[in-house]
N, C-alpha and C positions, 0 to 999 in steps of 0.2 A: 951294257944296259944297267943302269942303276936304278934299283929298288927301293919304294919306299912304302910307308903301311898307315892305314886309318886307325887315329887314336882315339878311343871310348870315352865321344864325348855326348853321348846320347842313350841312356833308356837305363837298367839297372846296374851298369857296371862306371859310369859318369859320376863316379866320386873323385874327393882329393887321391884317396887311397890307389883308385882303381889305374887315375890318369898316371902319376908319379911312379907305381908298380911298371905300366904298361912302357914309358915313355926310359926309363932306365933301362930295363930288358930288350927294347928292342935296337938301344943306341948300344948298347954290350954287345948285339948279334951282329951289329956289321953292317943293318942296315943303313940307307943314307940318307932318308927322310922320313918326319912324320905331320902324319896331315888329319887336317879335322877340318868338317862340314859348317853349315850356316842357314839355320834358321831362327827366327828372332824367337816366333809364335806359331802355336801348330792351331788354326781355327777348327772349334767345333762341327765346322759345317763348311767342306772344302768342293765346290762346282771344278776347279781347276783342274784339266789332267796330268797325273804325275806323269812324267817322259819314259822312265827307266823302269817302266815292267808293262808287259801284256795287258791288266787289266786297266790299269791308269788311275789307279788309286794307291794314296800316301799310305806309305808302309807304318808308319808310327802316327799312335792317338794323342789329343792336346793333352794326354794327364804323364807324356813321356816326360824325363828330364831329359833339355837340348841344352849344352852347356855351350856359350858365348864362346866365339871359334877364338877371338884374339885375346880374352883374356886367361882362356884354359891354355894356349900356344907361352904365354908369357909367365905361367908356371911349369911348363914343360923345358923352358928355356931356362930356368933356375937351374936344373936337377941334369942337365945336358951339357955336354963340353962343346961336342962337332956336328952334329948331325943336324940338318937341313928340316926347316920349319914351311910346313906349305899349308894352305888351304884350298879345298877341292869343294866346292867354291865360294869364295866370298860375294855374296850377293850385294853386289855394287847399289842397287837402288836404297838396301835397308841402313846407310848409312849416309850421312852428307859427305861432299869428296872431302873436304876440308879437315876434317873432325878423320873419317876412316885413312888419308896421308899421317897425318898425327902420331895415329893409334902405330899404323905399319911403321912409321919411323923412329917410334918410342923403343917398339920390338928390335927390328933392327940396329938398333943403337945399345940394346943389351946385349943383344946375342947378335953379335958383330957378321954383318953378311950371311947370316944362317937364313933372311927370310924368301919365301916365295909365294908372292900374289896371284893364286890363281881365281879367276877373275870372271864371274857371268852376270848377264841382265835378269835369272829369275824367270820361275816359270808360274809361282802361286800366285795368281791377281789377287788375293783375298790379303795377301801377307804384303807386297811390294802397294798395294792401292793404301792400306794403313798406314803407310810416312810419305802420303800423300806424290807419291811420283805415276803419273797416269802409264798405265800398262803398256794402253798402245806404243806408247814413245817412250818407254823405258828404253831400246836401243839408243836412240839419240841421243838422252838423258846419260846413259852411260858412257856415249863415247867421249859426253864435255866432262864426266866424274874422270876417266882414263887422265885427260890432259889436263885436268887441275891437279890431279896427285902427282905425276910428274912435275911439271911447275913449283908443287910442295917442296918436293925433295931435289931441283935443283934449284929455283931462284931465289935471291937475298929478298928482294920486293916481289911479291906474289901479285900478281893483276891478273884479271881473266874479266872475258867479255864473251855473254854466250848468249842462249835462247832460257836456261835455266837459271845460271847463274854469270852474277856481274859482284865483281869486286874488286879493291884498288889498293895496294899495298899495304900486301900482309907479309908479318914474317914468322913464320914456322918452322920452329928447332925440336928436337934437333934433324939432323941431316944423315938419311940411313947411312954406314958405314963404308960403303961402297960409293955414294954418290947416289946410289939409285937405287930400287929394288925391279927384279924379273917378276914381269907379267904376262902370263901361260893363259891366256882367253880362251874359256871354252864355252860349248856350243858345236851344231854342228850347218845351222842353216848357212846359205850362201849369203847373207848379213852379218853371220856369225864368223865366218870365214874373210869376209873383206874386213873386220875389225880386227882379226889377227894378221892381216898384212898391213894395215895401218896406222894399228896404235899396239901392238903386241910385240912380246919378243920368242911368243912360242903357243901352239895349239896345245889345249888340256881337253880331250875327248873324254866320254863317259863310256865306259861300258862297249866300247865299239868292237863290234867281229872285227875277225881281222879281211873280211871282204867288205863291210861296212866300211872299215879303216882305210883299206884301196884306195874308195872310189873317192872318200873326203879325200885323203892327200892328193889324188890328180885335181882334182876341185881347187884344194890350197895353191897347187903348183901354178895352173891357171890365172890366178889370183892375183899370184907371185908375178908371173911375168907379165900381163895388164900394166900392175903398178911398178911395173921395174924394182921390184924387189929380189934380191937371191934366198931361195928357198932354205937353204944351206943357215940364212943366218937366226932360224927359227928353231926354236927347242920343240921337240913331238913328245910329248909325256900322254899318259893313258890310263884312266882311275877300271880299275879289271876286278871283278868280285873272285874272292877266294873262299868254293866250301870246305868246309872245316874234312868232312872225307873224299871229296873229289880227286881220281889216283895223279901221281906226281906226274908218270907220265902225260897226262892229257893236260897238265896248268904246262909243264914245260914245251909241246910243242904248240898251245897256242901263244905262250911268250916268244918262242921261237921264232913263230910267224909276223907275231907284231913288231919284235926286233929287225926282223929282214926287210918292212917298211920303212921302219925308219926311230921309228920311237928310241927316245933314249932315256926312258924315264918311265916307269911304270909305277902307280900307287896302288897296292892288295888294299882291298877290304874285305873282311870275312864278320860274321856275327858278332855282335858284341854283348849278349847275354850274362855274361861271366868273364872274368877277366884271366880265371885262370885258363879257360877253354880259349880264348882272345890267341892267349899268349905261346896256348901248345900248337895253335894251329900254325901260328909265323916261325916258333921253333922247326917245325917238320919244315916248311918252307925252304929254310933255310939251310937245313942240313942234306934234302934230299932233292930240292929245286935247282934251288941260286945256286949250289957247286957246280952245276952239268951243264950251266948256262953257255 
């Protein structure tokens, strides 16, 4: 299983200081990727409910600093030799495909094969309805952004002919390093799940139990066979909160459990108040977790 960790790109520790401290320290420990969030705008006044907690209210106010996930990744990638660049998730509607291909293959073209697209339609209507793409059909909308960005990064002449967008040869350099970049869709509705079997190369769950997690992969497996896909050729990764005192034993056997599903790819987030606290929490991590893995 390989670990990866959220880097402090939001609230008092979202400095230059704090990112380049956190993003050297945690490529020295061994870990194998680091990943940052995506919100453009936090609205003063949010009707939408948040997914990832009980009450359904956004955890951070508009006065937080949210630092832009691909251009804080592309200072990260200065100051990094190996270690794997993700985002958990890049909200596909708040960018046009065209412009957000670019961006990913600018990165990728620095920091050669290090990036990963982790990739959702958005849950704030306040924030996706602002760059003008209608909520309802944000799926839709997203799944013509999916096959424009490929298109980006493989063809000489770009042409696309959609419901959103139409355009007729474009050419777009550079060309991520690899050919391509991995695209981890997450979500976990059965919309969300048919777009990881046919525009995806791997499920990015949130926060999932690991009985929650079950019941989505027999749902993806499903999915899988429908569309004649092998399940096998899908990456399982899984964004898992880390408290900073929560005892080793109980993060290591619900990593245990989530590894014996299948995940091969786990992203900690733990607080990001402090940078020093950020960074003692993924040190214990690492010394008293990841070895007994």
């Amino acid at each position: 299983m390989e670990i990866g960790c959220h880097l402090p790109v939001y609230g008092a520790a979202a400095t230059r200081e704090g990112l380049l401290l956190a993003a050297r320290r945690l490529e020295a420990l061994g870990y194998d990727s680091l990943w940052v969030s995506d919100h453009v705008v936090i609205p003063w006044q949010i009707r939408s409910r948040y997914p990832y907690n009980a009450t359904g209210d956004f955890p951070l106010s508009p006065s937080t600093d949210f630092l832009e996930p691909l251009t804080a990744l592309t200072l990260v990638a200065g100051v990094t030799a190996c270690v794997r660049l993700g985002t958990t998730v890049l909200v596909l509607p708040h960018r046009h495909p065209v412009l957000a291909a670019k961006m990913l293959a600018t990165l990728d073209h620095l920091a050669p094969g290090r990036v990963i697209l982790g990739a959702g339609v958005g849950w704030m209507r306040e924030e996706i309805e602002l760059f003008g793409v209608p909520y309802a059909r944000r799926g839709s909308w997203s799944d013509e952004a999916i096959k424009i960005m490929r298109a980006c990064w493989r063809d000489e002449r770009v042409s696309f002919k959609g419901e959103f967008f139409t355009f007729e040869g474009l050419g777009c350099r550079p060309r991520p390093a690899n050919g391509t970049i991995p695209i981890w869709i997450g979500g976990h509705t059965g919309r969300a799940l048919a777009r990881v079997v046919a525009l995806g190369d791997g499920w990015h769950a949130a926060f999932p139990t690991p009985e929650a997690l079950g019941h989505g992969l027999a749902q993806l497996r499903d999915t899988c066979r429908k569309a004649g896909r092998d399940p096998a050729s899908l990456t399982i990764s899984a964004r898992v909160g880390l408290a900073a005192k929560r005892p080793s034993d109980d993060v290591l056997a619900e990593l245990r459990a989530l590894r014996d599903l299948g995940v091969a790819h786990v992203i900690l987030e733990t607080r990001m108040r402090d940078v020093a606290e950020m960074t003692a929490t993924y040190e214990r991590f690492a010394t008293e977790v990841r070895v007994r893995l």
